[in-house]
N, C-alpha and C positions, 0 to 999 in steps of 0.2 A: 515427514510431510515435505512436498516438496512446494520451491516458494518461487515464483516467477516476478521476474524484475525488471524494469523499463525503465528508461531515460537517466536520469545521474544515478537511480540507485543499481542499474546495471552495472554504470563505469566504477562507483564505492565499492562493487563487489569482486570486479573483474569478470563478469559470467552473468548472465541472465537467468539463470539457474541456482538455488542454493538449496540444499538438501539439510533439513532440520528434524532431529530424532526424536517423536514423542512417543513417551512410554503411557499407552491404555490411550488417556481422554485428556485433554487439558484444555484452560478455556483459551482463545485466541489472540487477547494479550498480554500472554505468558507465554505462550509457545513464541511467538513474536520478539521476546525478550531475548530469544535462546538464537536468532540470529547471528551472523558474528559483527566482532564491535569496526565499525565505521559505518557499517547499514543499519543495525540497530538503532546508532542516536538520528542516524536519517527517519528512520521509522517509528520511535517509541522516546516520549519527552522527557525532559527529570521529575515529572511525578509520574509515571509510567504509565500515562495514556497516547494513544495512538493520535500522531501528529495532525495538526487540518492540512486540507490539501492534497490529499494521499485517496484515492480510489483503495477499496480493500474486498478482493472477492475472495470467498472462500467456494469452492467448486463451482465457480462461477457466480454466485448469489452476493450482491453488496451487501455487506456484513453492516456495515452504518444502517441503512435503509429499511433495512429484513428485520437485522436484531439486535440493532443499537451496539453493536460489537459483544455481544451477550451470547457467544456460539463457543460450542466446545470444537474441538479439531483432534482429526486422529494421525494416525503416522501416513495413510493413503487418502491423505485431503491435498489436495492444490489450492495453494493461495495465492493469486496474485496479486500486487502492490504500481498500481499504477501513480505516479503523480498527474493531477490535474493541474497542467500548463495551460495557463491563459495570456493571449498575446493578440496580437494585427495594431493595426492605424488608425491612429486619430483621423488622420486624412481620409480613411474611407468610409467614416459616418460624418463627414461634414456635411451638412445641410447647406444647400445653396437655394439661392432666390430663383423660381423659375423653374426648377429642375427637380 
């Protein structure tokens, strides 16, 4: 399976890219587990659910959303692990008098 990576868990990995071997069918956080370790504890907690804050597509389809992470994955699935960064300024939702 191959596992696509953005923002710090590209830099944990060295590559945007990582390639994880599943044999037949497996469900998707287990195959997630099989990451290598510094991405992994980015991606999967110490009771082995998949972290918040983390976008998680599998061929595209948000796996939260779709199937509550309840998807099996095979060896030619793409998954990609985006984090959701959130950010801007307090200063440009200030409300002013008049304006």
């Amino acid at each position: 399976m191959r596992v696509e990576l953005f923002s710090h868990l590209k830099r944990a990995a060295g590559s945007g890219t990582v390639e994880v071997r599943v044999e037949g069918e497996m469900p998707l956080k287990e195959a997630l587990k099989l990451l290598p370790e510094g991405v992994r504890e980015l991606v999967i907690d110490e009771y082995g659910s998949i972290r918040s804050g983390l976008l998680v597509l599998v061929n595209g389809v948000d796996a939260r959303t779709v199937y509550n992470y309840r998807v099996t994955v095979r060896d030619n699935d793409v998954v990609s692990i985006v984090p959701m960064i959130h950010g801007g300024s307090t200063a440009s939702a200030e409300i002013r008098p008049g304006g």
